[in-house]
Each structure stands twice: as structure tokens, then as C-alpha cells.
C-alpha positions in Angstrom: 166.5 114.3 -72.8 169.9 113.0 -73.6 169.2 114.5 -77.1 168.6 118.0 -75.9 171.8 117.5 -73.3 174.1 116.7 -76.6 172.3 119.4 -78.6 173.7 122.3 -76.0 176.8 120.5 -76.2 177.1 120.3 -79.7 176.6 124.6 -79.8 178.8 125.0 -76.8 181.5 123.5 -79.0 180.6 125.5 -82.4 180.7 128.8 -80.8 183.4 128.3 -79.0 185.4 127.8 -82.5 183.7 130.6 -84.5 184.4 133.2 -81.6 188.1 132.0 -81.9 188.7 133.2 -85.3 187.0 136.4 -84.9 186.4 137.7 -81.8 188.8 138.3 -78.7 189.6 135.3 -76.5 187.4 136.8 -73.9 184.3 136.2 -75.3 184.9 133.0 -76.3 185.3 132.2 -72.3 182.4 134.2 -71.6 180.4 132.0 -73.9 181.5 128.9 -72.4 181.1 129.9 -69.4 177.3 130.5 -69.5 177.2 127.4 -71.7 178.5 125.4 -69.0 176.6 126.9 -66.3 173.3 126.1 -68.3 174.8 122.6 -68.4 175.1 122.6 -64.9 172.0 124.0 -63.8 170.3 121.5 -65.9 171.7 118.6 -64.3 171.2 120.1 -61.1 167.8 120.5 -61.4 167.1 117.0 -62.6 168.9 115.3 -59.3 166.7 117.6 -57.2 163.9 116.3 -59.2 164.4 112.9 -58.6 164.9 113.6 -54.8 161.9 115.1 -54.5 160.0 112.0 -56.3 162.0 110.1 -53.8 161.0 111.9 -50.9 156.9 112.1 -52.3 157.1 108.3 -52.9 159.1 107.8 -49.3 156.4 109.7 -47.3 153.5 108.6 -48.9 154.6 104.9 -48.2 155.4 106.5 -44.7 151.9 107.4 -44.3 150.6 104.3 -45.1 152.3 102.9 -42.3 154.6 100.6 -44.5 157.9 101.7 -42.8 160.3 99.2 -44.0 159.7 99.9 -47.8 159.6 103.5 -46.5 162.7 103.3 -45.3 164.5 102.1 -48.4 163.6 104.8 -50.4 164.3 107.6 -47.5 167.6 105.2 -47.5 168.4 106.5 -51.4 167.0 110.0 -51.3 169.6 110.7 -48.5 172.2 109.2 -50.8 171.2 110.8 -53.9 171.7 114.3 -51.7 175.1 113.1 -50.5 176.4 112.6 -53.8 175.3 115.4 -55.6 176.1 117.9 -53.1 177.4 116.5 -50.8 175.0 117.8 -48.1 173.3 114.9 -45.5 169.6 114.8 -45.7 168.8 115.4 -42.0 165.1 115.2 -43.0 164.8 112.1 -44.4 167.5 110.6 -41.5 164.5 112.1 -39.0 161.8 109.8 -41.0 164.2 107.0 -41.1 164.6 107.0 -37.5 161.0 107.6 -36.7 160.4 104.6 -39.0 162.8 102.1 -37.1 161.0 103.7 -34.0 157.7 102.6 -35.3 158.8 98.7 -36.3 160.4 98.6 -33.1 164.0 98.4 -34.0 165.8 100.6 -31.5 168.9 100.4 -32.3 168.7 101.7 -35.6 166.5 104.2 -34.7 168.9 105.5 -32.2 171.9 105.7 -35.2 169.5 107.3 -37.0 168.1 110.2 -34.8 172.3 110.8 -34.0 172.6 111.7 -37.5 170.3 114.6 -36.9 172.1 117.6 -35.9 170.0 120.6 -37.1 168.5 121.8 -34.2 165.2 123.7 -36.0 164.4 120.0 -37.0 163.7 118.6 -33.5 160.2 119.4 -32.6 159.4 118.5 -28.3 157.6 114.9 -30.0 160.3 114.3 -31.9 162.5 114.2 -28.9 160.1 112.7 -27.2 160.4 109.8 -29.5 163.8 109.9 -29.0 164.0 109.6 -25.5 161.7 106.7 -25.9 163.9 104.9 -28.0 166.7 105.6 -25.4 164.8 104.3 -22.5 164.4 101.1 -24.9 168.5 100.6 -25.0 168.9 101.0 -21.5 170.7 104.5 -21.8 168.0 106.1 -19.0 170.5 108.6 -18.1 170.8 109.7 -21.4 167.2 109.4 -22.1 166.6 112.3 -19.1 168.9 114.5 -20.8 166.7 114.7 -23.6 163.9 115.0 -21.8 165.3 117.8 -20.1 165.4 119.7 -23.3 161.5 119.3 -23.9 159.5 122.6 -23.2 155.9 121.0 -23.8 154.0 120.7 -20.7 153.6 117.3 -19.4 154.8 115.9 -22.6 158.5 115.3 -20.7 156.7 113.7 -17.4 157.6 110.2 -17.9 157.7 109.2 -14.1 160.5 106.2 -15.0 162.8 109.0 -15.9 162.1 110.5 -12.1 164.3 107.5 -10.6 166.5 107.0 -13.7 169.3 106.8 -10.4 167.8 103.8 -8.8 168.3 102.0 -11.3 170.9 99.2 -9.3 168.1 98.4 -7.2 166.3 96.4 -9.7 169.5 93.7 -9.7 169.7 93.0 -6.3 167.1 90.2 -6.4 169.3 89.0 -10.3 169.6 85.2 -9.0 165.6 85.1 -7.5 164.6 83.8 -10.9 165.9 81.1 -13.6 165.5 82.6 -17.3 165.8 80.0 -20.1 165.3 80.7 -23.8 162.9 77.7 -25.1 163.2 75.7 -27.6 159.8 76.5 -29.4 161.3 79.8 -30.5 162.0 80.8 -34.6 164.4 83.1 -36.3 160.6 85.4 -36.6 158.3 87.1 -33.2 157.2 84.8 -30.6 155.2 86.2 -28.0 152.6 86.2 -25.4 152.1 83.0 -23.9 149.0 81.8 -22.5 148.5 78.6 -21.0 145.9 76.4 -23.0 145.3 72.5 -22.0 148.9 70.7 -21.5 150.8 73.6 -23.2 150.8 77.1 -24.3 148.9 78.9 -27.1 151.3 81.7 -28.2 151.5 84.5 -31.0 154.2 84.4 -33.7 154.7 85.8 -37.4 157.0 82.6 -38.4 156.6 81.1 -41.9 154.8 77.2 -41.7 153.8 75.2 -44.7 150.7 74.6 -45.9 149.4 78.0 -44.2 148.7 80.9 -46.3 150.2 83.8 -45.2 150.9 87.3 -46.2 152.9 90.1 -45.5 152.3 93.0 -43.7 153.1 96.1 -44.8 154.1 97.8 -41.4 157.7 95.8 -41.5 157.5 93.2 -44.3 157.4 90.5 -41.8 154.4 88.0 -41.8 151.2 88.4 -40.2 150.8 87.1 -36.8 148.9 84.3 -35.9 148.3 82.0 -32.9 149.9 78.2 -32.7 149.7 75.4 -30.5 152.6 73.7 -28.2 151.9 70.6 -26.0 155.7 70.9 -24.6 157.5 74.4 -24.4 160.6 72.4 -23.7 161.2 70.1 -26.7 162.5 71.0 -29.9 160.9 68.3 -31.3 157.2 69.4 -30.6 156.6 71.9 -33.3 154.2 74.5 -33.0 151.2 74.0 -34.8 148.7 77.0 -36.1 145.7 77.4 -34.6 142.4 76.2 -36.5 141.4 78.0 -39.7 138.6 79.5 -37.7 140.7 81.7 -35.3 143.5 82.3 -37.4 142.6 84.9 -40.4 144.8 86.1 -43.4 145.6 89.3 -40.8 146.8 89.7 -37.3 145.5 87.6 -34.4 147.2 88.6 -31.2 147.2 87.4 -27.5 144.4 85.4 -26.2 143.3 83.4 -23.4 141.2 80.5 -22.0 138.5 79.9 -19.8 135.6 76.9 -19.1 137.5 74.4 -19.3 139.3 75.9 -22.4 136.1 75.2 -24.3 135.8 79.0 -24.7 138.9 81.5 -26.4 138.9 85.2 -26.1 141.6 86.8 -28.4 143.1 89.3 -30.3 142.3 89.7 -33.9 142.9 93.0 -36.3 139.2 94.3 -37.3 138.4 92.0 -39.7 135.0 89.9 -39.5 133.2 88.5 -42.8 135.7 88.7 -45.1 136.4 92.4 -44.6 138.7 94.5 -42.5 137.2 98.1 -41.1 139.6 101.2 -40.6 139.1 103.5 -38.3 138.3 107.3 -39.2 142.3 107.8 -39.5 142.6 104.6 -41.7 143.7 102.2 -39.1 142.7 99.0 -38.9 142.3 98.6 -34.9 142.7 95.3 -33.0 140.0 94.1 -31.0 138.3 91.1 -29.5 137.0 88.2 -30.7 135.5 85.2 -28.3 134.7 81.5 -29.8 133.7 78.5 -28.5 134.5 75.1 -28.7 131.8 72.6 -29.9 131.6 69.0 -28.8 133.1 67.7 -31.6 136.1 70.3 -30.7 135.8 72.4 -33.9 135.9 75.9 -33.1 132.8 78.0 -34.0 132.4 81.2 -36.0 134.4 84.1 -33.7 132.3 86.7 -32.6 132.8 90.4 -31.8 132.7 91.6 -28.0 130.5 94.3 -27.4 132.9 96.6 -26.1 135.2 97.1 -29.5 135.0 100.2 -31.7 136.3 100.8 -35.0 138.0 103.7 -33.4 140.6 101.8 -30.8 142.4 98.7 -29.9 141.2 95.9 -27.3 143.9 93.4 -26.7 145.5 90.7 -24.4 142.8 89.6 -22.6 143.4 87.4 -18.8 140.7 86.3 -16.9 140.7 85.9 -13.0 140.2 82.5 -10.9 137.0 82.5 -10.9 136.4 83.5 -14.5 134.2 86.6 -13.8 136.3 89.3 -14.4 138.5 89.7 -17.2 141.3 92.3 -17.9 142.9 93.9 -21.3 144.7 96.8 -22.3 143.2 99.8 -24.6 143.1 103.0 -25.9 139.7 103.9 -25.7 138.6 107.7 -24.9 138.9 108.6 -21.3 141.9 106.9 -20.5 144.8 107.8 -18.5 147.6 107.4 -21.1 148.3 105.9 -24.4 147.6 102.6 -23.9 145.9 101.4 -20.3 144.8 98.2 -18.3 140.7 97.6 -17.8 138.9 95.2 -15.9 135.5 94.1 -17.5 132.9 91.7 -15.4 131.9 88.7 -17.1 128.9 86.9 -15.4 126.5 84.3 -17.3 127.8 85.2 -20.5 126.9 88.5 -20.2 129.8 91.5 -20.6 129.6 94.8 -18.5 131.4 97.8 -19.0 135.1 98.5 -19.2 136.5 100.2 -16.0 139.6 101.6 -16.7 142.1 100.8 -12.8 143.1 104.1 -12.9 146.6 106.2 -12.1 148.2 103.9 -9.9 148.7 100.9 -12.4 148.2 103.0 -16.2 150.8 106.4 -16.5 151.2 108.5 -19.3 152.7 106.0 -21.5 151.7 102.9 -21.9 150.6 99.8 -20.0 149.8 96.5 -21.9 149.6 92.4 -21.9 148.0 92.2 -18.1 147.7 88.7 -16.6 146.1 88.1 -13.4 147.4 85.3 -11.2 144.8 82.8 -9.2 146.7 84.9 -6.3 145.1 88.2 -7.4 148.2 89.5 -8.5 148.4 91.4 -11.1 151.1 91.3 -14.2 151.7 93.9 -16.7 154.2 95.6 -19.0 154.6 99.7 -18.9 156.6 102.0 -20.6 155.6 104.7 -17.9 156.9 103.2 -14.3 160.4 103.4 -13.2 162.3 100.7 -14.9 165.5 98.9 -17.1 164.4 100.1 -20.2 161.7 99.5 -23.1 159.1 97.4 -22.0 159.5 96.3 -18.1 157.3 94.1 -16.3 155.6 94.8 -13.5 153.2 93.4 -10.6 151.0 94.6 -8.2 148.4 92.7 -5.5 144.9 93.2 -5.9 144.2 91.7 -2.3 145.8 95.0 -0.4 144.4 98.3 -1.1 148.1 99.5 0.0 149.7 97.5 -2.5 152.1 100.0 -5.0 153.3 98.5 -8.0 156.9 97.0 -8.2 159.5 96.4 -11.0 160.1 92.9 -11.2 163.9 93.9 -11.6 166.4 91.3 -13.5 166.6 88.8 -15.2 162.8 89.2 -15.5 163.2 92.7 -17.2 166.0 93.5 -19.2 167.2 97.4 -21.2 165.2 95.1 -24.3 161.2 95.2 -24.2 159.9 92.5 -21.9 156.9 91.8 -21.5 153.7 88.6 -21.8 154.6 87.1 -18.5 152.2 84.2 -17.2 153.1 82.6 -14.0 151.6 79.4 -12.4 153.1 79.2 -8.7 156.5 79.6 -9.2 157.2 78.9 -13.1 155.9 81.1 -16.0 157.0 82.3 -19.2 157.7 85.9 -20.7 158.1 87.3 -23.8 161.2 89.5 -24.5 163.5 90.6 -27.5 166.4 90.6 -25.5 170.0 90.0 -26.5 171.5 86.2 -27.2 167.5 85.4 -28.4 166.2 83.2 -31.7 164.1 86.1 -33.3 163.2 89.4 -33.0 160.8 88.5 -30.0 161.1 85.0 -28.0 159.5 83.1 -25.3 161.2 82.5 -22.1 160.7 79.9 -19.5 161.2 80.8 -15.7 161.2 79.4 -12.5 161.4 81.5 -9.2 163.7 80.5 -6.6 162.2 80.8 -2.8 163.9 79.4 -0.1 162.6 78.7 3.5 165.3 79.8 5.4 165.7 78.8 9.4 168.1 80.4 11.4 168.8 78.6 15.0 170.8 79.0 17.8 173.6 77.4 19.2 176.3 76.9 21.9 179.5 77.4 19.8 181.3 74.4 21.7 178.5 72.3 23.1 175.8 73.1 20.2 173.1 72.5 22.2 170.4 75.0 21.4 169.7 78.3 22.9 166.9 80.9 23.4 167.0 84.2 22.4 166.8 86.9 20.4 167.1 86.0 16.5 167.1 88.8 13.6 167.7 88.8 10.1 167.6 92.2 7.8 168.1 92.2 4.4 171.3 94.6 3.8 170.3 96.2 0.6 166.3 97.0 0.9 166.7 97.7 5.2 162.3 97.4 5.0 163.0 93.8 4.8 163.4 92.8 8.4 162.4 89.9 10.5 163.2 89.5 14.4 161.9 86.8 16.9 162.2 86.8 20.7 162.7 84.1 23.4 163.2 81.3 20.3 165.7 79.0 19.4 164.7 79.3 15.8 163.5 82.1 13.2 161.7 81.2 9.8 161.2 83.1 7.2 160.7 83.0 3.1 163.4 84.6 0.9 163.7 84.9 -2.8 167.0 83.6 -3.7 170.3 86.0 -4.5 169.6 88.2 -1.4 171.8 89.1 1.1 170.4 89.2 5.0 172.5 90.3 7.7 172.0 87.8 10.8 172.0 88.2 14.6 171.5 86.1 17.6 171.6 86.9 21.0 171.3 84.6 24.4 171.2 85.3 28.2 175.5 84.8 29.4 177.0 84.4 25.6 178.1 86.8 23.3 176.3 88.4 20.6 177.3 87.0 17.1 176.5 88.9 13.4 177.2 87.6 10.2 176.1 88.4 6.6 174.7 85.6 5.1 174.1 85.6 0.9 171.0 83.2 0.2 172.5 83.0 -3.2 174.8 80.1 -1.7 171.8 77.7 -1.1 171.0 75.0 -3.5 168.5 75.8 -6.3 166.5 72.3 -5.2 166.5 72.9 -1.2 162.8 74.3 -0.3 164.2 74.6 3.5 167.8 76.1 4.3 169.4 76.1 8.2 171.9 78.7 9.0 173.4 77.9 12.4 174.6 81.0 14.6 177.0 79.7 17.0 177.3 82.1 20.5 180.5 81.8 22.5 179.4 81.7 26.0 180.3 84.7 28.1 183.1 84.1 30.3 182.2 85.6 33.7 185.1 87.0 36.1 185.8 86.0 39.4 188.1 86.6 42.6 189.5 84.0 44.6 191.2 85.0 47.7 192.8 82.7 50.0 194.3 83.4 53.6 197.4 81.3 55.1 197.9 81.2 58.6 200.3 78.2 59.5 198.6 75.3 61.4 195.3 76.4 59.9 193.1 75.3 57.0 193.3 77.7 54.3 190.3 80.2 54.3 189.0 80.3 50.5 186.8 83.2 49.4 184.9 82.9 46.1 184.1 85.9 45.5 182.0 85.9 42.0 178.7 87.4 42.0 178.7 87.6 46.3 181.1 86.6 48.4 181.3 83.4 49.7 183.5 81.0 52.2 184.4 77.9 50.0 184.8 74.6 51.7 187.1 73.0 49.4 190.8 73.4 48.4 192.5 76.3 46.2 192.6 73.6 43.3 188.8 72.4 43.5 187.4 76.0 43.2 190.0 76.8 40.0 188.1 73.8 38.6 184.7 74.8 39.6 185.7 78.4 38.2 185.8 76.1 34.3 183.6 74.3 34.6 181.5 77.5 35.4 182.7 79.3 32.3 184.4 81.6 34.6 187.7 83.8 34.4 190.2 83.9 37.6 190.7 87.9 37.9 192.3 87.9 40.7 194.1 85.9 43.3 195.1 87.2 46.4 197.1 85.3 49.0 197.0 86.7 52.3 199.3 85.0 55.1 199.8 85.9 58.8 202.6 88.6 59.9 205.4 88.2 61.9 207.4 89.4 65.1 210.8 89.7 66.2 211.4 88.7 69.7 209.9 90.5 72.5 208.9 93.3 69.7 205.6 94.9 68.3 206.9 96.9 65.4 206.2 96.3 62.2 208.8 94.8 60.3 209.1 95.1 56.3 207.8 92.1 55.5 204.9 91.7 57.7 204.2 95.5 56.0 204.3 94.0 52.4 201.6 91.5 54.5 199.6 94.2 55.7 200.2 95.7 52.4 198.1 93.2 50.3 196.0 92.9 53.0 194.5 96.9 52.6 194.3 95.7 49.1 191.6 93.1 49.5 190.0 95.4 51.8 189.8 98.4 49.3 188.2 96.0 46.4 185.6 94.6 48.3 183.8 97.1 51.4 181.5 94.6 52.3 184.5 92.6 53.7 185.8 92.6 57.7 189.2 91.7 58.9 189.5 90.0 62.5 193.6 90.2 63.6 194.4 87.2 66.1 197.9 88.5 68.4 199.8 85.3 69.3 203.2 84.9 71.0 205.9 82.4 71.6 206.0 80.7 75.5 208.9 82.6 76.3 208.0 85.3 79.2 205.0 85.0 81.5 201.9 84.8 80.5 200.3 87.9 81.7 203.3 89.3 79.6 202.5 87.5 76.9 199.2 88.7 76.9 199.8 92.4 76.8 202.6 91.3 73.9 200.0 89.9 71.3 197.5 92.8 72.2 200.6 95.3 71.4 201.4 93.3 68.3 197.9 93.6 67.2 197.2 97.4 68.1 200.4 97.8 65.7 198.6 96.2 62.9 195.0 97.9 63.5 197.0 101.1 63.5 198.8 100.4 60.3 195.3 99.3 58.8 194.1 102.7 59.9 196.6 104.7 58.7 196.5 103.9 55.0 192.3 104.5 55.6 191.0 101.2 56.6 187.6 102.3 58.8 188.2 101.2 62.1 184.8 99.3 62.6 185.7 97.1 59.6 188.5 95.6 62.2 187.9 93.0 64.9 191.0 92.7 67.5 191.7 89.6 69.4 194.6 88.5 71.4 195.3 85.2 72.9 199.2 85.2 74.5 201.2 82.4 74.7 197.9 80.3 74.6 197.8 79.0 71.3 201.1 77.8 69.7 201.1 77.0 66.7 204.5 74.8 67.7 204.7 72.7 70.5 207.5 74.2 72.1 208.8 71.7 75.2 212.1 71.8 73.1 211.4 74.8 70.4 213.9 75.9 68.2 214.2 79.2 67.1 212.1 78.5 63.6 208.8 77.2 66.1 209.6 80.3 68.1 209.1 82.4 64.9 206.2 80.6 63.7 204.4 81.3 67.2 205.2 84.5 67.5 201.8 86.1 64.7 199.1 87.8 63.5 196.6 85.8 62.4 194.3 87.1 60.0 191.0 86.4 58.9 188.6 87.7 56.8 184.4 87.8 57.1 
């Protein structure tokens, strides 16, 4: 070839000097000219040669499922293309991106699929795919603007893209759990925890000497295999694989444990006797082995369950309590989505059929890695409920036939894939590929924070404890409410991190409200008291007090009735605080006096009378008696019609600003009761004997 390209050079040049001695000059650019375009067209058609072996070589690797070494040669044929022509290969970018897809690598899948601008190229999958890898990097919003776009029906009815705005809700419980990344983890995939003796058996694809291992083709990375940890926490207890017997040179995946751990059910590709089976579209499905333990604790010869096919996956099996029922996710026929959850009975070593649990666990998408808990409650990851992003874990209880399944919410689930979870009471593990992590996937351990939380009454000043009515509502999910009656004390159980709004209200105190964050409790404390203090009510009171000189004081407590104290003006004030009662009012009432030999009403005795009226407008239920009294001066029987004038004067002024005349008693007495003894008065005892008493019934 490089002979042939200087060969056509080599003529370009002769001709190109024989036309310039004897033919015109435009000729001899004419010649060039198609000399050069020959030249050009040549080399043109040898790059787009070599991107088209590219691409062949690129897709058929692509095909074969190896998607990293695809990707390096989709990687050059879009180079190749940019530098000869300076055109982007928006093909190849798709396959790139749908390879990253594949290997799980979001994030450079998403960089990938934004290269790709030609609209014709997007086919409803391929955004499909794209919104998938979206929902993986926590861009849901984004994600449902793709989906928007997709015109398939049913292809864009992801039912986590429905609530893609509730998203905040799945924080609010952020500081219920403990999240710690263990040291057990390598740089490679560690996942799916199951419990097995005094530690965990768990899947990884880490190198470890003195295993052979090979590569697999999908990403390059190791296969996977299952190891051994007797403490999850230490460092210094190194994994070690699983015995030669369950481990094969290809994948073995999740498993799990049951008679006494004498007995392992787990994940392996299909690969029995040496051989590995495809299925009819050259896959080599996962599916189920079981082995069991003999007494000499070598592991015996795994065999098949009856249940696999060639043609799908079984994987991550979890058995119940009692060890009857076990549960695993497929994608056998009949199912509801890509990948579902199934329950199969397992009673005296004989296996019944798969039952798949139907639309209100699997979705469209697909749900994987179930574990049941000893409390019936069911764990699983889904791609198809409302969640974070990738992977989300999610629960629901078997026990109640009412029971909808929940989003676990942060820090359980993250916008990464998480999913694996185990849970023994209130600490577990998880498997997740989220951000600050070893490898690509790690194990987590967790520990869920509930709090017994007792909220009491008290008296604010004495804190003595009260009865009454206690509530506590949880301010950001308002279905969370608890309320007692007649109780000095309300107990309930909260998952740490949320925020309850407390009230308490007693007979004669104040109510009281508070918000109270259950984040603030210690991590250790089982049981938490939160005192609500209630400021006793202070009740209102009138005292009225009537002065006529000579006379004890008549005292009216007047609070809820009215009553005649027998005690002094000081006492009751006392009584009144010690009561935990306000003084509203006082009124002072005194007797009214004359001038000499007069009836009239003078301006002071109507300021009297006056506050008098006043008394008798704020409480009906009281009388008023007036007692007419004069000096000695004059003869009796004058003195007699004096004090009954003096009186009439005051019962008419009484009437006159609308006092009822049968709530006043007259009484006159004359000179008969001085108040002075007058055998040698002065004016002053005069004065003081010539009155009005009044008092009040």
C-alpha cells in the first residue's frame, strides 16, 4: 500500500512537469487537481475502513457481553472519526454509554449518553435506559423529564418517578440509623451479607492468594465468590474463601443458612460438572445450588434445586424463622417485572413451587436480594418503588394484610445502589456503592436507634405530678400521633432524629406545647423523660370590705360564690396566695355622713353611695341594708324621724341611678346607738354619730 501511495505520487509530480513545458498552465492545475483528489479519496477511504473494523470488532465484543474491552475500542473508533473529520461518533458514544450502563458505572454512562445529541438516534429504550441511569445519580427530577419524552406505552410507568417530589420525606428519619463502613471491605465488590455461625458469609470479586481466579468478561473484574468473616469489625480478621466445593472458577452469588448452618443454599452461575449451560440467547443464568455440611464439616457435592431453568436466574435466597419457606428473586415467565421476589415452601426436604408475591411488593422494574426477618418482615431492594435513586431498600410486614411497602429513607438508602440488607434486632449490615466507600460495592454495618420516650407531668413550681391530658404528634409525618387521658405519664417508642410536638394539659393550670427533637437524646439511653411543666392557673377573685366606725369590718370573699369572711383584710390577701388566686378587685365601702340637723346628700357621702351602686351592679345576687343613725342632740322622737329621713335620702339616691328597690333593706335607730359616747361630745363624735351604716347580704 505505501508503494502504490508513492507510485501516484511519483506521476502526479511527472505530469505536472511535462504539462509545464508544453501545454497551458491550466491543465497542469487541472491535472493536479484530480491527482490530488484521487490522493485524498484514497486516504479517506482507508480511515473509514478502519472505523468500520473498529466498530465490527467493538459490537461484536458488545454482543458478547464483554463491555469493558468493548468500550475501549468504541473509545478509538470515536477518535478515529474526530480526527479525520472531525465529526463525533454519536453512535458509538450511545454503545459506550449503554456499556457503562450495563457494568453498572453510572456516572460514566450518564457523560456518555450527554454526548448524544442526534435526536433520530434515541429510540423510547434508549431513553429508558437513560432515565435509569439518572434515577441511579439521584437526578429523579431530571430522570422524569426524560421519561416524559417516551411515547411507548407503559414502557415510561416507573411508579418511583410518580413521587419524584416527595423525595425530602425519606430524610426525616436521617439520624434513626448508625451507618459505618467496615473494615472487611477491598478496593474490589463486596456484597450481600448473610449471617453464617459467629460472622458473615459475603460475596466479593477481590484478588486472594493461593485461589485461582479468572476474569470475567462482562467488566474485567474477577469472578465472584463467597468468603468467610468471624468479626466484621476487625481489620485484622481477613476474609477467607469459602471451601473449594462451593466456590467454582465462575460466579457464586448470595447465599444463606439454615439447620444449624449445616445446610447452604446459594447463588452460583449455571455451571455443574465441569461445564457451564447458556441459555437459548447465550446467557449463562444464575441459579441455585444447596449443599450440606457432613460431620467431619466438609461440604458435600452442591446440588441443583429443582426449580432452576437454563432459561432464567434464581438468586439470593433468605429463609424464614422457622425454616419452611424460603424467598429469592427471579425472572422466570409469568412474572410481574424484570426481576421479582418469590416465596417457595420448604418442608422435610422437599421444594414446592415458586409463588411469585405479586404487585404490591415486585413493579415493573426490578426487585432483588429479599431477606426476611424472624419478625416477618420483609427486606428488599427495587428499582420500581418511589425512592433516592438506583437501588433503594425497602421493607414491608408480612404479619398485616394492610401493610404497604415503605422506603427505608437515609442513611439506609442513598442516590448510589443499596441494597443486601440483613438485620438481627436492631443491627444489620447492607451492601451499597455509595460515595466515601473502599470498592466499587461495600458492606455496611448498622445499628437502629429507638428510644423509649416518657413524657410526664408536672407542677412548674412545686413539680409534683399531675393528671391529665398528654399528646405527642410527630410534626413532619402528622399520622404519627399518640394521646393519653387522665395520666401523669405517656410512653411511647420513637426512632431517633424525629421531631414530636408535645402537649399537656391539667384540671386549673395552663396548657403548655413544646417541640421536642428526639435527636437530642443520647445514642445509649433505651428510656428518655421529657418533663412538661404546667403553670397553675391563677384564678380571680373580689374582695369587698365595708367600714362603718365602731364596727368590725364586714369582708366579702367573693371568688367562686360569695361569702362573709371571718378574718381580717390581711388574712384573706394571704388565703387569696396561698390559693393561687388573683385580687381583681377591691372595694372599700364606708358609712355616709350628715351635716347637722340635715338629710341631704352631701358630695362626699355621694362618692360613698357612688361605689356603693358599683358593688351592687357587679354582683345582683347582693342586698344592701342602710342603718339611719343620729347624734343625741334634739329629742328622741326627732331623732327618730331624722335617721329615717337620712336613710330615705340614700334609698332614693340608690334608686335613682337603677338600684331595684327590693334589693334595699331600710332601718333607722335615732339617737339610739352612738357610735361616741357623748356626755361631753365634741363636734368630731358628733359627726361620727351622725350616719348611714351600711351593710351588705
Amino acid at each position: 500500500m505505501k508503494k502504490l501511495i508513492s507510485f501516484l505520487a511519483l506521476v502526479t509530480l511527472v505530469s505536472s512537469y511535462c504539462l509545464s513545458a508544453d501545454d497551458s498552465d491550466k491543465k497542469q492545475q487541472r491535472l493536479i487537481m484530480k491527482a490530488n483528489r484521487f490522493y485524498e479519496n484514497f486516504a479517506y477511504n482507508k480511515a473509514v475502513k478502519k472505523h468500520q473494523r473498529l466498530i465490527m470488532k467493538a459490537d461484536r465484543l458488545y454482543d458478547n457481553f464483554a463491555y469493558s474491552k468493548a468500550v475501549t475500542v468504541y473509545e478509538k473508533a470515536v477518535d478515529l472519526k474526530q480526527e479525520e473529520n472531525d465529526l463525533f461518533d454519536m453512535q458509538s458514544a450511545l454503545k459506550i454509554a449503554d456499556s457503562y450502563r450495563l457494568m453498572n458505572k453510572p456516572v460514566s454512562a450518564e457523560r456518555w449518553y450527554d454526548r448524544v445529541t442526534e435526536d433520530e438516534l434515541w429510540t423510547d429504550e434508549d431513553k429508558m435506559n437513560y432515565a435509569q441511569v439518572l434515577l441511579k445519580n439521584g437526578k429523579d427530577v431530571a430522570a422524569k423529564g426524560i421519561i416524559s419524552q417516551i411515547k411507548s406505552p407503559g414502557l415510561a410507568d416507573i411508579e418511583r418517578l410518580k413521587k419524584v417530589e416527595d423525595v425530602e420525606k425519606y430524610f426525616t428519619d436521617s439520624l434513626a440509623y448508625l451507618v459505618k463502613n467496615l473494615d472487611i471491605n477491598s478496593e474490589e465488590g463486596d456484597f450481600a451479607p448473610t449471617y453464617f455461625e459467629d460472622g458473615l458469609v459475603f460475596v466479593s470479586n477481590r484478588p486472594t492468594k493461593g485461589l485461582s481466579q479468572s476474569t470475567y468478561y462482562w467488566d474485567d473484574t474477577y469472578f465472584l465468590d463467597l468468603y468467610y468473616t468471624k468479626n466484621s469489625e476487625e481489620a485484622e480478621s481477613l476474609p477467607e474463601p469459602m471451601s473449594k466445593r462451593i466456590n467454582s472458577i465462575f460466579h457464586e452469588g448470595p447465599a444463606a443458612f439454615i439447620n444449624n448452618d449445616n445446610t447452604i443454599i446459594f447463588t452460583r452461575n449455571n455451571f455443574n460438572l465441569g461445564e457451564s449451560k447458556t441459555s437459548s440467547d447465550g446467557v449463562v443464568k444464575m441459579k441455585l445450588f444447596t449443599s450440606n455440611r457432613s460431620a467431619t464439616g466438609r461440604w458435600e457435592k452442591p446440588l441443583e434445586l429443582p426449580f432452576n431453568s437454563d432459561e432464567y436466574t434464581t438468586s439470593s435466597p433468605s429463609f424464614s424463622e422457622d425454616e419452611k419457606t424460603m424467598y429469592f428473586h427471579s425472572d422466570m415467565p409469568g412474572g410481574t417485572g424484570n426481576s421479582d421476589i418469590y416465596k417457595v415452601s420448604y418442608t422435610d426436604g422437599e421444594w414446592g413451587a415458586p409463588v411469585n408475591l405479586g404487585d404490591l411488593i415486585n413493579t415493573k422494574e426490578d426487585e432483588m436480594f429479599p431477606f426476611i426477618s424472624s419478625e416477618q418482615i420483609l427486606y428488599f431492594a427495587s428499582t420500581g418503588h418511589p425512592g433516592i435513586g438506583g437501588l433503594d431498600i425497602y421493607k414491608i410486614d408480612l404479619n398485616d394484610p394492610d401493610a404497604q411497602v415503605e422506603n427505608m429513607g437515609y442513611p439506609i438508602n442513598t442516590a448510589k445502589d443499596d441494597f443486601g440488607l440483613i438485620i438481627d434486632d436492631k443491627t444489620g449490615y447492607l451492601s451499597s456503592n455509595r460515595d466515601g466507600g473502599k470498592g466499587s460495592d461495600d458492606i455496611y454495618g448498622f445499628k437502629l436507634y429507638i428510644h423509649q420516650l416518657n413524657v410526664i407531668l408536672l407542677d412548674e413550681e412545686t413539680l409534683e405530678p399531675l393528671t391529665g391530658l398528654i399528646s405527642a404528634k410527630a410534626l413532619i409525618n402528622e399520622e404519627i400521633n399518640f394521646e393519653e387521658e387522665n395520666t401523669n405519664q405517656l410512653s411511647f417508642s420513637t426512632y431517633r432524629g424525629k421531631t414530636f410536638n408535645l402537649k399537656g394539659q391539667s384540671e386549673g393550670y395552663y396548657d403548655n406545647s413544646f417541640d421536642f427533637f428526639s435527636g437530642n437524646i443520647p445514642y445509649e439511653a433505651e428510656s428518655y423523660t421529657v418533663e412538661i411543666p404546667l403553670k397553675k392557673i391563677k384564678l380571680k377573685g373580689d374582695i369587698v370590705i365595708v367600714k362603718n366606725y365602731g364596727h368590725e369590718d364586714q369582708i366579702l370573699d367573693i371568688r367562686e360564690e360569695t361569702v362573709a369572711y371571718d378574718g381580717t383584710l390581711e388574712e384573706l390577701k394571704s388565703e387569696f396566695e396561698t390559693d393561687y388566686c388573683d385580687i381583681d378587685k377591691l372595694f372599700e365601702l364606708s358609712a355616709i355622713y350628715y351635716d347637722f340637723d340635715k338629710c341631704e346628700i352631701r358630695e362626699d357621702a355621694a362618692e360613698g353611695l357612688d361605689d356603693l351602686i358599683n358593688v351592687l351592679e357587679n354582683y345582683q345576687d347582693l342586698k344592701v341594708t342602710l342603718s339611719g343613725h343620729t347624734d343625741i342632740r334634739g329629742s328622741r322622737s326627732y331623732n327618730e324621724r331624722l335617721s329615717r329621713d337620712r336613710v330615705e335620702s340614700a334609698r332614693e339616691y340608690l334608686l335613682a341611678k337603677g338600684i331595684p328597690a327590693d334589693r334595699i333593706v331600710a332601718d333607722y335607730f335615732g339617737e339610739l346607738n352612738p357610735v361616741e359616747d357623748c356626755g361631753s361630745c365634741t363636734e368630731i363624735a358628733h359627726q361620727l354619730n351622725r350616719r348611714t351604716e351600711i351593710y351588705l347580704s
